[in-house]
N, C-alpha and C positions, 0 to 999 in steps of 0.2 A: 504493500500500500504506500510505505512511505517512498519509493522510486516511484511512483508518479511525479513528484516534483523535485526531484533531486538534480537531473539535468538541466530543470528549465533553471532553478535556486546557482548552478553553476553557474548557467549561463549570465548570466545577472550576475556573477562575479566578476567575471571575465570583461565583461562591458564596463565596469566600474575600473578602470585601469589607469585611472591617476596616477602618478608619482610620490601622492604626497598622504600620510596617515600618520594619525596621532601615535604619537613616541609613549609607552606604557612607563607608569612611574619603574624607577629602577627595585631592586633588595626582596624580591619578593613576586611569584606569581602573580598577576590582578583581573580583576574581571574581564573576558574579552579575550586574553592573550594567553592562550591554550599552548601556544607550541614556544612560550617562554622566550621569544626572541627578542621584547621590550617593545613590540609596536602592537597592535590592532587593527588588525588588516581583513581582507577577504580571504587569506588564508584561513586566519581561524574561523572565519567565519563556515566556510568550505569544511575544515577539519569539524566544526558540530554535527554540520550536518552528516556528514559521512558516520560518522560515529554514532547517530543516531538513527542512521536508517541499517547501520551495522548490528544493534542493537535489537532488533526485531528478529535476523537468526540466528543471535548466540544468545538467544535466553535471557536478553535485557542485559548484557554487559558489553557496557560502551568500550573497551577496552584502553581507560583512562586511570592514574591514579588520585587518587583520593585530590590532592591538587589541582589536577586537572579537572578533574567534576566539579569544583568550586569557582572555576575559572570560566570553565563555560556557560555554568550556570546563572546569568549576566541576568535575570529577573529572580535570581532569590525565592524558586518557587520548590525546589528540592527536587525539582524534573530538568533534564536537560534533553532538549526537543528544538524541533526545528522552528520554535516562535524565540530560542535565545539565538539559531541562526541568524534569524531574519534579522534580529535586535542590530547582532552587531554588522551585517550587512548594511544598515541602515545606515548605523552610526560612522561606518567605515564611509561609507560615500557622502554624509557631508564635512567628513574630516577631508577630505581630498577637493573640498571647494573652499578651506579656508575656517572649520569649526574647528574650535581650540577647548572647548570644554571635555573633562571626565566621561568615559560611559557611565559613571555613574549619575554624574549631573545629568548626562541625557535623558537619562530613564527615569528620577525623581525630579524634575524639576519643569514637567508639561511639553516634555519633548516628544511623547508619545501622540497617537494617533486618537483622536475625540471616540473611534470605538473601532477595535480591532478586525472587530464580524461588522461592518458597517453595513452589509447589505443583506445581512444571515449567517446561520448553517447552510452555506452551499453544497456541503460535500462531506463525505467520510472524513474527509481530514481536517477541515474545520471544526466538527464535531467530538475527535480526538480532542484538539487543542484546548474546547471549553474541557471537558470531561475530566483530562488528566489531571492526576492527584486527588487529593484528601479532601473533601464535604462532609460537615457537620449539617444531621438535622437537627429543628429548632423546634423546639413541642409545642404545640398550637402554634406557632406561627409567630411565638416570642422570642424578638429579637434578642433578649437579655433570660433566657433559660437557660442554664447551664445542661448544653448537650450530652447527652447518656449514650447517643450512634452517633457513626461516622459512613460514611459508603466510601472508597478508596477506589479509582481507575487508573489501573495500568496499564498504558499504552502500546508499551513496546510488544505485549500478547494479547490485548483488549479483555485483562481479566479484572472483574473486580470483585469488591466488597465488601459488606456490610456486616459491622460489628455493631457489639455492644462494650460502652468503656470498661474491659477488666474485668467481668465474667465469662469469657471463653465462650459466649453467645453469640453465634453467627451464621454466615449467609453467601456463599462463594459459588463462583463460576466466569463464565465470558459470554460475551457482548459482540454485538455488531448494529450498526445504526442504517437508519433510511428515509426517506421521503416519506412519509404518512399517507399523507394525503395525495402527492403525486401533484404536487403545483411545477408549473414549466420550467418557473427560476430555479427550483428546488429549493427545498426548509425542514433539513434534515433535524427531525422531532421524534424522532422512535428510537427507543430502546428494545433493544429482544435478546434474551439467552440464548445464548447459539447451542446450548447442548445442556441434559439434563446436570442440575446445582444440586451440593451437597450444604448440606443445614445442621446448625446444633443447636439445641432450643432451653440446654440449660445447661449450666457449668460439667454435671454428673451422668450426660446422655450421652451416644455414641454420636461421632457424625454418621446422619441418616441423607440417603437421595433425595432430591426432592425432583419429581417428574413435570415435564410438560413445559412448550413456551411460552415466556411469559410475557408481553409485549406493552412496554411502559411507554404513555407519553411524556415529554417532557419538554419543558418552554425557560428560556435564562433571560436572564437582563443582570446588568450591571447598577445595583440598585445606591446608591450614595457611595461609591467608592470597592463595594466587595459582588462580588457574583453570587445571584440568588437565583437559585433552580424551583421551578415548583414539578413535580413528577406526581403522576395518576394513572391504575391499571388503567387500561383497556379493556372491555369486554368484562363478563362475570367470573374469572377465573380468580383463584388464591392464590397469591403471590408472595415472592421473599419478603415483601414490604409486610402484606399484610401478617405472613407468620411472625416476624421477628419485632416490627416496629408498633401493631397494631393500630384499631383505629381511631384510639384514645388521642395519638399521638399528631393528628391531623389537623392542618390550618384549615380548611373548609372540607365539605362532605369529600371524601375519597381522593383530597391531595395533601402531600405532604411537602414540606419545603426545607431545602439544605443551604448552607452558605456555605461556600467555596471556604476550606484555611488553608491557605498563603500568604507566603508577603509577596504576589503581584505587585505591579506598581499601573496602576491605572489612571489615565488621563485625568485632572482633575477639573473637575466642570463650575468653574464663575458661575456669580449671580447673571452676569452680561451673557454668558454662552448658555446659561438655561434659559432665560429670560429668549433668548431666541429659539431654540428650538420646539419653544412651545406652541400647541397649536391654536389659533387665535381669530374667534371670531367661524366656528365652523361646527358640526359634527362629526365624529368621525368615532371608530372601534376602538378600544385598546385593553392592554393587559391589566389588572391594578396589582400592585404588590403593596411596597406599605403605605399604612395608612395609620393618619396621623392625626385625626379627628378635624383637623381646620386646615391640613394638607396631605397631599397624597402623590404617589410613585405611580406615573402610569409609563407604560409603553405602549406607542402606537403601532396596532399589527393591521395587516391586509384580512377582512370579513369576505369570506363569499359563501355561497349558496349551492346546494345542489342535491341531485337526487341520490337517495341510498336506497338500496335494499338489505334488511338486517334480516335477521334469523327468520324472522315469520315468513319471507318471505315478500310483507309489504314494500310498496316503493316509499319513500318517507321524505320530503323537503326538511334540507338539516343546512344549518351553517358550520362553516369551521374557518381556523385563521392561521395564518401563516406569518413568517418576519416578513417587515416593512421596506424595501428596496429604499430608506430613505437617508443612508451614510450613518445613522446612527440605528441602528435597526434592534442591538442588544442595548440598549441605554434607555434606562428610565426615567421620566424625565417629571421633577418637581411640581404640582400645580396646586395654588392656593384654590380653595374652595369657598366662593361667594356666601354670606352670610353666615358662615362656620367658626366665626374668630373665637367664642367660647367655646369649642367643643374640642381644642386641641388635647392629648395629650402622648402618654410615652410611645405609643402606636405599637400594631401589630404586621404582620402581612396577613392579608387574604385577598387571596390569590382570586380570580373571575377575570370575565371576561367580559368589558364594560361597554356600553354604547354611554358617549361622552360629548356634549354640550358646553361649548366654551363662550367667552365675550369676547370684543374687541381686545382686551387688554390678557387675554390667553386665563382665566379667572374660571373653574367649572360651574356654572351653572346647572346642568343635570347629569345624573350620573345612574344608568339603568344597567342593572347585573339581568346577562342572559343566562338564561336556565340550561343548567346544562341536559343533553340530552342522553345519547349512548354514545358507545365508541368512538369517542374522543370529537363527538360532533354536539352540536348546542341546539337546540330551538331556535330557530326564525322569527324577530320582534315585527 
C-alpha cells in the first residue's frame, strides 16, 4: 500500500534540487536529520520514507536505531510515517528558497497546513494517516473523564486495538478501510475487521474468538487543536465496541467518541481564521461535536439523498454525508449560538448530524438534529 506513493514522494525530491538546506545544529542527532550529516535535506526526507514503506515487510521494523526513530520522528507523534516525510520535504524546500528557521519552529509555530485532509479521506492512505496511533475514548462524551480505553492503530500491518487501562481486558485484530457510501471524490469512513478478532473480557478469562465482520463507521475533525473521532456499528451486529466498551459508555444512542493522544502539532486557528471560515448568512449540513451551551464545534459535510434497499427488502429514501471538498474538510469550526449567552458551560460532544441556520454575521440561529436512520444513513428532513 505504502508504494503507491513512494515514487511519486521521490519524485518531488528530486525536483526540489536547490543547492541550499538548513545546516542541523551540531553535538547531537536532531529532528529531521536521520542520516547525521548536520543538514536537512530531501535525503532524509527520502531515507523516512523508505524506511517506512520498509516497515510494512519486516514486521514494522524500520531498521533504525533508537536515535534514528527520534530523528525522524519530526511530529512527536511516536509513529514514524510518511506524514514526518512529507514534514521534512516540506521544510527542506523552503529552506532552499531562503527559510532560516528550526524544523522545529516550522512545525510549532503555524507553519503547518490550516488542515492536513483538506478535502477528506480520499484514500486508504489518508485514512492510515488519521488512524495511526493511540485514541482514548471519552465516556459520555466528557471531555475531562478520565479514560479507562484506548483503541491503538498500527499501520505498518493495519492491526489494532482496544484495551482496557491495566486489567488485561481486550479486543484485537486488523482493519482495512473504504468508501461507505461510494461518493465519486471518495470519503473513506468504514472500518471493517479483515479476519475473525480475538477478545478477553476479564482479567481471569482465556482469550476467546470472537467471529464475524464487523463494519464501523467512522467521521474525524480536528476539534480545538486534538483529533476527535466519533465511530458507530453499522447494521445490528455485536461488536468489539459493544462487548468491551458497552453502551453505558456512549456520547449519543450507539456512538462513541475517542480523542487522538499525541503531541501532533496542529495548525492553530485565530479568532480572524475562524471568524472566516464560518458559514454566514446560509443553510447548510454539518457534523456537531462539542458543545458548549452558548457555542458549538460544527463541521460542514456534503448531505445527499438516495434510495436504499435494507433487509426487508423495501426501497427507503435515506440521507447520508460525506467530507466537504472545502480545504478545510477535517476542521471544526467555532460558532456562537444566537441568544445562548446564558447557557454556556464546561461542554460535552454529541456527536449528530445537524441541518444549520446561520446570520449574516456566521451566529447559529437554528440548529435541527437528523434522526438517525439504519446503516449509517439518516432520515430525510
Amino acid at each position: 500500500m505504502k508504494n503507491k506513493y513512494i515514487s511519486a514522494f521521490l519524485s518531488a525530491v528530486m525536483s526540489i534540487s536547490a543547492i541550499g538546506c538548513l545546516t542541523a545544529s551540531a553535538g547531537g542527532q536532531t529532528h529531521g536529520d536521520v542520516n547525521s550529516d548536520g543538514r536537512i535535506d530531501g535525503v532524509d526526507a527520502s531515507n523516512i520514507l523508505t524506511a517506512y514503506a520498509k516497515s510494512s515487510v519486516d514486521g514494522g521494523s524500520l531498521g533504525y536505531t533508537d536515535e534514528q526513530k527520534r530523528a525522524a520522528d519530526v511530529n512527536s507523534n511516536g509513529i514514524v510515517d510518511g506524514v514526518d516525510a512529507s514534514l521534512v520535504l516540506t521544510y527542506y524546500a523552503k529552506t532552499s528558497v531562503g527559510y532560516t528557521e528550526s524544523l522545529e519552529f516550522f512545525i510549532n509555530n503555524g507553519e503547518m497546513p490550516l488542515d492536513p485532509f483538506g478535502s477528506g479521506l480520499e484514500s486508504d492512505i489518508d485514512a492510515d494517516r488519521l488512524l495511526g496511533g493511540s485514541w482514548e475514548f471519552l465516556s459520555k462524551g466528557d471531555p475531562l473523564s478520565s479514560p479507562a480505553y484506548t483503541a491503538d492503530f498500527f499501520n505498518y500491518d493495519r492491526e489494532f486495538r482496544i484495551s482496557m487501562d491495566k486489567t488485561g481486558i481486550y479486543g484485537t485484530g486488523y482493519y482495512e478501510t473504504s468508501n461507505y457510501f461510494d461518493t465519486p471524490r471518495g470519503c473513506y469512513n468504514l472500518l471493517r475487521n479483515t479476519e475473525e478478532m480475538n477478545i478477553k473480557l476479564s482479567p481471569n478469562s482465556p482469550e476467546l474468538p470472537f467471529g464475524g465482520m464487523i463494519d464501523t463507521h467512522f467521521t474525524a475533525a480536528n476539534v480545538d487543536g486534538a483529533y476527535i473521532m466519533a465511530i458507530s456499528v453499522i447494521g445490528n451486529g455485536i461488536s468489539v465496541f459493544d462487548q468491551i466498551l458497552g453502551p453505558e459508555t456512549q456520547a449519543a444512542d450507539g456512538i462513541w467518541i475517542l480523542r487522538k493522544n499525541s503531541n501532533e502539532t496542529h495548525h492553530i486557528i485565530d479568532d480572524t481564521e475562524m471568524a472566516s471560515l464560518r458559514e454566514k448568512g446560509t443553510t447548510f449540513y454539518a457534523y456537531r461535536w462539542l458543545d458548549l451551551g452558548s457555542e458549538v464545534y460544527l463541521q460542514t459535510v456534503n448531505a445527499e439523498t438516495k434510495e436504499v434497499v435494507l433487509d426487508d427488502g423495501m426501497p427507503y429514501e435515506a440521507m447520508f454525508f460525506s467530507y466537504a471538498n472545502n480545504g478545510h474538510a477535517l476542521t471544526a469550526v467555532k460558532y456562537k449560538i444566537a441568544g445562548a449567552e446564558d447557557k454556556a458551560n464546561s461542554g460535552k460532544y454529541r456527536p449528530a448530524l445537524v441541518k444549520v441556520t446561520t446570520d449574516a454575521s456566521g451566529n447559529v440561529t437554528e440548529m435541527e438534529e437528523v434522526p438517525r436512520f439504519a446503516y449509517g444513513y439518516y432520515h430525510v428532513l
